[in-house]
C-alpha angles and dihedrals in degrees: 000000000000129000098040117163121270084245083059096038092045117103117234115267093225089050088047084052101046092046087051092044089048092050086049093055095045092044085053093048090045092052099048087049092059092240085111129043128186104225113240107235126206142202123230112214084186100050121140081228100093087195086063093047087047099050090045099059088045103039104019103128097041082060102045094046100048121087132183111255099154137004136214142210122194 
């Protein structure tokens, strides 16, 4: 019936866990698979954004040395 209330309407937070956890674990199997690839994404130095160039001569090596090894979605 409609117009339940959003305590009714809410999902159960060990349901919500188990369907993350079970995302995780196929992401992970569909990435070591190769179906899936993480882009590698790279920083201009020379980019017309001045934010970018900016961001690059604070924070460069922080850039150059992180790499993606999970996601998550909250």
């Amino acid at each position: 019936m409609p117009g339940g209330t959003q305590e009714e309407d809410a999902p159960d937070p060990e349901t919500v866990k188990a369907k993350r956890k079970e995302l995780e674990l196929k992401v992970e199997a569909l990435l070591a698979s190769g179906v899936l690839a993480i882009p590698v994404l790279t920083w201009d130095p020379e980019s017309p954004d001045v934010r970018e160039r900016v961001a690059i001569k604070r924070i460069g090596t922080i850039f150059g040395a992180y790499q993606v090894k999970t996601w998550f979605w909250g």
